[in-house]
C-alpha positions in Angstrom: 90.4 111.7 147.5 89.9 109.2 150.2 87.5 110.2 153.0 89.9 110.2 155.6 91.7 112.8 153.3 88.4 114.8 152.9 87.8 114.8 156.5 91.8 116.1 157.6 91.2 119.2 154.7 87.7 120.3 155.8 89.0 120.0 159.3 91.7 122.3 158.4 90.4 124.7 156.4 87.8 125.3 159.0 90.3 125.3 161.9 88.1 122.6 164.1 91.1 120.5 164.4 92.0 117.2 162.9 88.8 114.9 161.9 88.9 111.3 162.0 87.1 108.2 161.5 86.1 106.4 165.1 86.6 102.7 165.1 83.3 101.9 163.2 84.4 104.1 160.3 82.3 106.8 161.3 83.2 111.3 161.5 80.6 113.0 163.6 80.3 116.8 163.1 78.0 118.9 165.1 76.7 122.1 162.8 75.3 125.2 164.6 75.8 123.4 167.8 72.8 121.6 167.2 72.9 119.2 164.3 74.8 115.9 164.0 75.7 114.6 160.9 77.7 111.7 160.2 79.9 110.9 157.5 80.5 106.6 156.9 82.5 104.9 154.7 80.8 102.7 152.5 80.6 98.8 152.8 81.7 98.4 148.8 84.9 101.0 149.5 84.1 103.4 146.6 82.8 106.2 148.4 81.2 107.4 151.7 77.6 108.4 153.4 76.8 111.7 154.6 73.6 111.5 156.9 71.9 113.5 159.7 68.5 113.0 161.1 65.9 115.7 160.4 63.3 114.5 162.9 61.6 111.7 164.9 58.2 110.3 163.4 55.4 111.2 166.1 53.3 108.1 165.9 50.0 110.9 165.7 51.5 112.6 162.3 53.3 110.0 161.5 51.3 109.2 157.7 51.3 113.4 157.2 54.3 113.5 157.7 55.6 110.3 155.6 53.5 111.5 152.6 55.3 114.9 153.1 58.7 113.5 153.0 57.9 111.1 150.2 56.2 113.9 148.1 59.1 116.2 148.6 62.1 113.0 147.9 60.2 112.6 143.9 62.9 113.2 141.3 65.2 115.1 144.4 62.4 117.9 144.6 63.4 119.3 148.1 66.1 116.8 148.3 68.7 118.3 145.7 70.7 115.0 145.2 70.1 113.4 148.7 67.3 111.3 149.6 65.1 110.6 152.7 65.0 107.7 154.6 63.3 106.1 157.4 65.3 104.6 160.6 62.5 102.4 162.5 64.6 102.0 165.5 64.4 105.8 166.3 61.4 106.4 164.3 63.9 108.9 162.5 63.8 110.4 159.4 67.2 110.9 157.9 68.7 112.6 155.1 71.9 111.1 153.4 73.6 110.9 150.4 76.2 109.1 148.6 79.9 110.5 147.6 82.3 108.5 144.9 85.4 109.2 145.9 86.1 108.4 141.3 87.1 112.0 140.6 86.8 113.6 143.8 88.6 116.4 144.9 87.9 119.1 148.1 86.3 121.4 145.7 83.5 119.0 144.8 83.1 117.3 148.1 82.7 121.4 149.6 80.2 121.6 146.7 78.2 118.6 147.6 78.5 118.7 151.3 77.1 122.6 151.3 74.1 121.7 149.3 73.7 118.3 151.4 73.8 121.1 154.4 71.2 123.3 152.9 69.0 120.8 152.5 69.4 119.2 155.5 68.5 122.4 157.5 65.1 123.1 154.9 63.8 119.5 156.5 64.5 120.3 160.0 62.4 123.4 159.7 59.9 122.2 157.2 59.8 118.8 159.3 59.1 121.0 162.5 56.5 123.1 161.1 54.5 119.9 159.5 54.6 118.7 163.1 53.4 121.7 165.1 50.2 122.4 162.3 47.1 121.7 163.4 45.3 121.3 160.6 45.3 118.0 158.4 47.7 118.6 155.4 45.5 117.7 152.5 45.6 114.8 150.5 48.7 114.8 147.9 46.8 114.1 145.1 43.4 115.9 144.2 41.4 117.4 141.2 44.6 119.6 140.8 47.6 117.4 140.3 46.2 114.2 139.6 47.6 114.4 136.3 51.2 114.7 137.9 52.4 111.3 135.6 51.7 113.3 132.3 54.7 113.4 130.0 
């Protein structure tokens, strides 16, 4: 399935009308009345982006909460299969992934989008609770996890 197929299905099945790409190529959906996440098509026409920001980078926790998103985007740890990403225009940090549309049906793009959706949420709260501790996060590696690399 095509995006623009994708997008006309989810739109139906949820009954918010019919979704379309704007004249960029981009959907925007608002979740929970709060969230905006964008789906794009893709430069090289094989699939499509799904991305929301999570939070804006405060220049005084802006290394906390770097290592923090780094730390938790290692092997898709609290990422599941999207990543983090850093848009220095906004200062933003921003969750996305990447859908082939080889193979894809609703079922799988309902599959992927929830679990892009659950994660997306987890950094919002986690990225709003790194931001309002007072306390320095300690250092990522120490006596305890050092030996992270260890096969």
């Amino acid at each position: 399935m095509q995006l623009e197929e994708i997008l006309l299905e989810y739109g139906r099945r949820k009954g918010i009308g019919k979704l379309e790409l704007n004249g960029e190529g981009i959907c925007r959906l608002i979740i929970n009345k709060t969230y905006t996440v964008s789906f794009e098509k893709s430069v090289f026409e094989n699939g499509f982006f799904i991305y929301s920001s999570v939070g804006i980078l405060p220049i005084d926790k802006e290394k906390e909460l770097s290592i923090a998103a780094l730390t938790g985007n290692l092997f898709g740890k609290e990422t599941g299969k999207a990543q983090l990403g850093y848009e220095p225009n906004n200062r933003a940090l921003v969750l996305f992934t990447f859908i082939s549309q080889d193979g894809l049906n609703y079922s799988k793009f309902n599959s992927y989008f929830e679990e892009f959706i659950y994660y997306m949420l987890y950094w919002v709260s986690k990225f709003e609770e790194l931001q309002n501790e007072t306390k320095k996060l300690p250092h990522p590696i120490n006596e305890i996890n050092k030996n992270i690399f260890y096969a």
